[in-house]
C-alpha positions in Angstrom: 1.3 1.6 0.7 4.2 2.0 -1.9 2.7 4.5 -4.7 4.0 5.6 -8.1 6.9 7.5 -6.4 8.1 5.1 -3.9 7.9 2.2 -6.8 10.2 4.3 -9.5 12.6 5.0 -6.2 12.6 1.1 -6.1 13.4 0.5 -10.1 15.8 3.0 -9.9 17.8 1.7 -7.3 17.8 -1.8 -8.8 18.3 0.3 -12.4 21.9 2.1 -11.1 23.1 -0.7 -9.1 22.4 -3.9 -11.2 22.2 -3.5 -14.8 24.5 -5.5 -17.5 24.9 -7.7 -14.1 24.4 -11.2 -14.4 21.9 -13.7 -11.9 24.5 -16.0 -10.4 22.0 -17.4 -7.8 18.7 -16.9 -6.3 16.9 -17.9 -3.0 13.6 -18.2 -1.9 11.0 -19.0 0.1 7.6 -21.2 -0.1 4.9 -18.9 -0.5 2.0 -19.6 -2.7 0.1 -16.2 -2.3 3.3 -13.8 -3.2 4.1 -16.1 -5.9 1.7 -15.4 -8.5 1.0 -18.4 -10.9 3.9 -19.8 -10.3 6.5 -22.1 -8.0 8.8 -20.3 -6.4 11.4 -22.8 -7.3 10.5 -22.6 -10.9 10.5 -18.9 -10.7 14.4 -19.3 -9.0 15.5 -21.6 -12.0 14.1 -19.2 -14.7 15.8 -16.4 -13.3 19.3 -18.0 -12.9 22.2 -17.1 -15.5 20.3 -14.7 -16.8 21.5 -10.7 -17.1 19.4 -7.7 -16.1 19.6 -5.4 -19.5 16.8 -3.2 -18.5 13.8 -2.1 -15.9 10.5 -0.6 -16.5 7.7 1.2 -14.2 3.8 1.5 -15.0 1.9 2.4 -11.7 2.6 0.2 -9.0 4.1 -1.9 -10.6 8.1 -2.4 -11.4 9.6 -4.8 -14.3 13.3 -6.5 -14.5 14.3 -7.4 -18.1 16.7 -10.5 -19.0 18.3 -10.8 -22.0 16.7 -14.8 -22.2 13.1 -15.8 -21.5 10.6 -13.8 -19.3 10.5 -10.7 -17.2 10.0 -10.4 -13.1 6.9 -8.1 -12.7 6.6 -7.3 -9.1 3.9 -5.3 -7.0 4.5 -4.2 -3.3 1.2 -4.5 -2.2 0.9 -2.4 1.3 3.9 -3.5 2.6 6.1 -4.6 0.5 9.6 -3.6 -0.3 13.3 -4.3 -1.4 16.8 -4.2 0.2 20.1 -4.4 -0.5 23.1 -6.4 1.3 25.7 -3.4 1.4 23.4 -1.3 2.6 21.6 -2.9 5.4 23.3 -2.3 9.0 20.6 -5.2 10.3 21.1 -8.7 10.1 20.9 -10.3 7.1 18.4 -11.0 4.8 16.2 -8.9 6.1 13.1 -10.0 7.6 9.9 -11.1 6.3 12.0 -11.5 2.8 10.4 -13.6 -0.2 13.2 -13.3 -2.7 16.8 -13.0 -3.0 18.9 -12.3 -5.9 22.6 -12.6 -6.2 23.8 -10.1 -9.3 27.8 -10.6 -10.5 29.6 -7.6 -11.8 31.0 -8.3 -14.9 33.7 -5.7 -14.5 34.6 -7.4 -11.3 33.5 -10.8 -11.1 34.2 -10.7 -7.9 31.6 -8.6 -6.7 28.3 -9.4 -6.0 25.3 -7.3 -5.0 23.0 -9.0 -3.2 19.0 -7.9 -4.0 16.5 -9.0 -1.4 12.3 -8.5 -1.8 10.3 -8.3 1.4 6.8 -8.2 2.6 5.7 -8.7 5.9 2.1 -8.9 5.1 1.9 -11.3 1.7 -0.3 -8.8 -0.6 3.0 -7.8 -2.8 3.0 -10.2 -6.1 6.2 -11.7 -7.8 5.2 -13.3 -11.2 7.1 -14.0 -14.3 5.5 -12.4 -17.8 6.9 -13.9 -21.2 6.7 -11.1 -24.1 9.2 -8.5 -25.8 7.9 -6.3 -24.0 6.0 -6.9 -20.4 4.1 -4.0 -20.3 1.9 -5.0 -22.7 0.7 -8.3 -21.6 -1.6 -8.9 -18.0 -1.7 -7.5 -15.2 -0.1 -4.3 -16.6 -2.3 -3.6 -19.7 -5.1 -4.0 -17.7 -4.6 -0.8 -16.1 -5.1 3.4 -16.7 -2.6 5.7 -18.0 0.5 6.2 -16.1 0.7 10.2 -15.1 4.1 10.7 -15.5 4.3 8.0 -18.6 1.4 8.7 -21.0 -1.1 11.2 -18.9 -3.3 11.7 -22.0 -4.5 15.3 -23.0 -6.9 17.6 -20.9 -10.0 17.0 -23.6 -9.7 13.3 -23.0 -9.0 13.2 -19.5 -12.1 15.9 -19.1 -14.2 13.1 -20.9 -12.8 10.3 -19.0 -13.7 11.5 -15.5 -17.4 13.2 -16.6 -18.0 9.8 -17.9 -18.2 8.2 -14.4 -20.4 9.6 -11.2 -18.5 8.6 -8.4 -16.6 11.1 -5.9 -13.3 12.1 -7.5 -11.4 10.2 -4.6 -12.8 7.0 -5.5 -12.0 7.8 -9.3 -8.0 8.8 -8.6 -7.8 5.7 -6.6 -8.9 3.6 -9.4 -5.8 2.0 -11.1 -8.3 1.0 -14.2 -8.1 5.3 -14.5 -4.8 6.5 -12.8 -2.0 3.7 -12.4 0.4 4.7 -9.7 -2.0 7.4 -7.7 -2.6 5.8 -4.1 -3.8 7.2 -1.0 -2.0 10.2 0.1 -1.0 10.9 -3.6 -4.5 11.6 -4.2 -5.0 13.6 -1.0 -1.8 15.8 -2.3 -3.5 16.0 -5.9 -7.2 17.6 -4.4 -5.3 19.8 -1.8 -3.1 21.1 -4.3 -6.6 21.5 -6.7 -8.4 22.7 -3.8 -11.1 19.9 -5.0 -13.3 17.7 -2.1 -12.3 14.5 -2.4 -16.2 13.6 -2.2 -17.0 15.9 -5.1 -19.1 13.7 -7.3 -17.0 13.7 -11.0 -19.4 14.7 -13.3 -20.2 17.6 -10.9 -16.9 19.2 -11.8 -16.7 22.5 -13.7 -14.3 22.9 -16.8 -12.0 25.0 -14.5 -12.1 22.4 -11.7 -11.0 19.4 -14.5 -8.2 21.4 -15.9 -7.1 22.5 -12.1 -6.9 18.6 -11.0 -5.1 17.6 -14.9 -2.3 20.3 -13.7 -1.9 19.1 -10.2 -2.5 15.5 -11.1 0.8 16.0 -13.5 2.3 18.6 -10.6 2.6 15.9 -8.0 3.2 13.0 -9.5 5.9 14.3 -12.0 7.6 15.7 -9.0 7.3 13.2 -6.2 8.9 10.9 -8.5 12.1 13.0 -9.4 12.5 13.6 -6.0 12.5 9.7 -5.9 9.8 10.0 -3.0 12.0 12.4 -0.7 9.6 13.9 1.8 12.7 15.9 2.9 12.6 17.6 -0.3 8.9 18.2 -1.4 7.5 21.7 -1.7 7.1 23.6 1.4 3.5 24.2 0.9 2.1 20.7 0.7 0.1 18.5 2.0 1.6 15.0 2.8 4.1 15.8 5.5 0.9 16.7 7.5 -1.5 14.3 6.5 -0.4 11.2 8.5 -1.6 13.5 11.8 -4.7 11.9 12.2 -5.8 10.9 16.0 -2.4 13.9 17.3 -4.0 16.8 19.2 -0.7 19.0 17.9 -1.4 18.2 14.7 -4.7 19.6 13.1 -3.8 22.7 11.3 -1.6 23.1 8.9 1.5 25.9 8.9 -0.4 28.5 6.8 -3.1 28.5 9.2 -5.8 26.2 7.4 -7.8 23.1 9.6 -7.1 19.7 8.4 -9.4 17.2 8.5 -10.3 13.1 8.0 -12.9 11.4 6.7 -13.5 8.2 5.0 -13.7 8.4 1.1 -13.9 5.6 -1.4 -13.0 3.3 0.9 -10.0 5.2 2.5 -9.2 7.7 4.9 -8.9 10.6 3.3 -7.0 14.4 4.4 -7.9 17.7 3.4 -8.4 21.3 4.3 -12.2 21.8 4.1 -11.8 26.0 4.3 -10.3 25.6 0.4 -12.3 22.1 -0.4 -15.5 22.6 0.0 -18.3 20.2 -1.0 -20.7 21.9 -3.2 -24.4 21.1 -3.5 -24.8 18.3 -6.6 -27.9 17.2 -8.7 -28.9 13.8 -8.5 -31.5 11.9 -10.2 -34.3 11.2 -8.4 -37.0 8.6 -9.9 -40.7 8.9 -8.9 -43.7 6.8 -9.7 -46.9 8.6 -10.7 -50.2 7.3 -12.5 -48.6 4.6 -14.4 -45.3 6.0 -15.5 -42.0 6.9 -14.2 -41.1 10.4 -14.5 -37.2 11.4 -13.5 -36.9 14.3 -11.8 -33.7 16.3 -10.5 -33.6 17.2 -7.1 -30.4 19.3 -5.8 -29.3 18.2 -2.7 -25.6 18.7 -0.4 -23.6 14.9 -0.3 -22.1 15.4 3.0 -20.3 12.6 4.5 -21.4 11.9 8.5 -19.1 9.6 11.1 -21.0 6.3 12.0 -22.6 7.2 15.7 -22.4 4.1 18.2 -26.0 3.1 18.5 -27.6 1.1 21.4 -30.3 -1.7 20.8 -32.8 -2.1 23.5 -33.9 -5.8 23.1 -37.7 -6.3 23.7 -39.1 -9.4 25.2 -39.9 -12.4 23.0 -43.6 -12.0 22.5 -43.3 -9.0 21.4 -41.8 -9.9 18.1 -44.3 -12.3 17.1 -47.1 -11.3 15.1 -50.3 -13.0 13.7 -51.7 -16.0 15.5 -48.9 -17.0 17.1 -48.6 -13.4 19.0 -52.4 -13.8 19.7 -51.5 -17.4 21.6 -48.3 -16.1 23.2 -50.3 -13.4 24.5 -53.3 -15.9 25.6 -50.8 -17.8 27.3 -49.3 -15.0 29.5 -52.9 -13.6 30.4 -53.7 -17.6 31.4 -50.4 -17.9 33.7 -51.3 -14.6 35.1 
């Protein structure tokens, strides 16, 4: 799934190549689910003769200004993506595409650049926001701070995550908390912090929170001015390794450490359980005793355990029925017998 790198690559491709350039046509196909609240043909209309004067990024999500009427706010969903003409060596438009845009130079008017949004598996969203300024309207001010755009300070991001008791997997993957962080950003943001990522939040210490605020800034900040290069990230982490799961060659890491999967918040999740380890936690425990309930705090290891296959033995009929009816079914058999 596209995160907050591989979204500001996308901007900034459409950013350098189609600025000041004006919409001179635009294509589409029927799709009711990519389309957000809206036709696709009306959606084509609005967009037509207008010029792109600026784009924006907040999380996931990527935003095309016009100079006239509303902005394009577009999500990729797990698959989604965009393409250009020129730079395609397949067939044209690409397959699986939703959207194309035709942009005019207006140095050259005759030059066109040719825009194209795909998604193979319809969970990307195309809508069209009215406001000066898109980012503060749905779906966008719905969601967390942005890490790279307005990561707030390390008092209030302390006090955001003790606030909830959920493992700090689940929490980064929460785009109501974190806008942008996805799966393997997330994975890169623990390993770096050398966190669990089923370490219940309000179990971490002062110097755990202001370890994951650093790395949480680390990794995001640079993924995304390395425009989501894996060629070019640090020697030393995580993600280059982490899609290994299932390869027999691939379960330890060059420096030596084991890495490991297991499912968390939802989502497989990577790390290095030599430097993550998942510390004992206190959980409230509620017990009944004369007439009143009494809370008391019992200290005990989360540990997360694979699903084992289990086999059902089915027992005969009679054997489930109870009462007077097993009494007669079993009547029944002595009488036959």
């Amino acid at each position: 799934m596209p995160e907050i790198a591989e979204v500001e690559r996308a901007r900034l491709r459409i950013h350098r190549q189609c600025l000041q350039h004006k919409v001179i046509k635009v294509e589409h196909q029927p799709d009711n689910i990519v389309y957000k609240d809206i036709e696709p043909s009306e959606l084509a209309d609005t967009l037509l003769n207008k010029v792109l004067v600026d784009t924006k990024r907040w999380g996931k999500y990527f935003v095309l200004i016009f100079d006239q009427g509303p902005s394009l706010v577009a999500h990729f969903g797990m698959t989604g993506g965009i393409r250009f003409q020129h730079e395609e060596k397949e067939v044209w438009p690409p397959k699986f595409w939703k959207l194309l845009i035709t942009f005019q130079d207006p140095a050259n008017p005759d030059k066109t650049i040719q825009f194209g949004f795909k998604d193979p598996r319809r969970l990307a969203r195309l809508r069209l926001v009215a406001g000066p300024d898109p980012l503060l309207e749905p779906p966008i001010n719905k969601l967390g701070f942005d890490p790279v755009l307005n990561l707030p300070s390390l008092s209030s991001f302390s006090e955001l995550v003790h606030r909830r008791q959920v493992p700090i997997k689940a929490l980064l993957l929460d785009q109501a908390f974190s806008a942008g962080v996805g799966n393997w950003v997330a994975d890169e943001i623990l390993y770096q912090a050398k966190i669990h990522p089923a370490q219940y939040t309000h179990t971490l210490t002062a110097s755990e929170l202001e370890s994951l605020y650093e790395k949480l800034k680390y990794v995001c900040e640079t993924a995304v001015a390395l425009e989501a290069d894996e060629s070019k990230f640090p020697a030393d982490w995580l993600m280059p390794y982490r899609w290994s799961k299932g390869k027999k060659t691939s379960q330890i890491l060059p420096n030596g450490l084991s890495l490991q999967f297991e499912t968390v918040g939802g989502r497989t999740s990577a790390f290095a359980p030599d430097i993550q380890v998942l510390r004992a936690v206190e959980k409230n425990k509620v017990v009944k005793k004369e007439g009143y309930i009494k809370k008391e705090v019992k200290t005990e290891k989360i540990a997360i355990k694979k699903k084992k296959s289990v086999i059902v033995k089915k027992e005969p009929a009679f054997r489930h029925v109870t009462g007077t009816r097993r009494s007669l079914r079993i009547k029944k058999e002595e009488q036959k017998s």
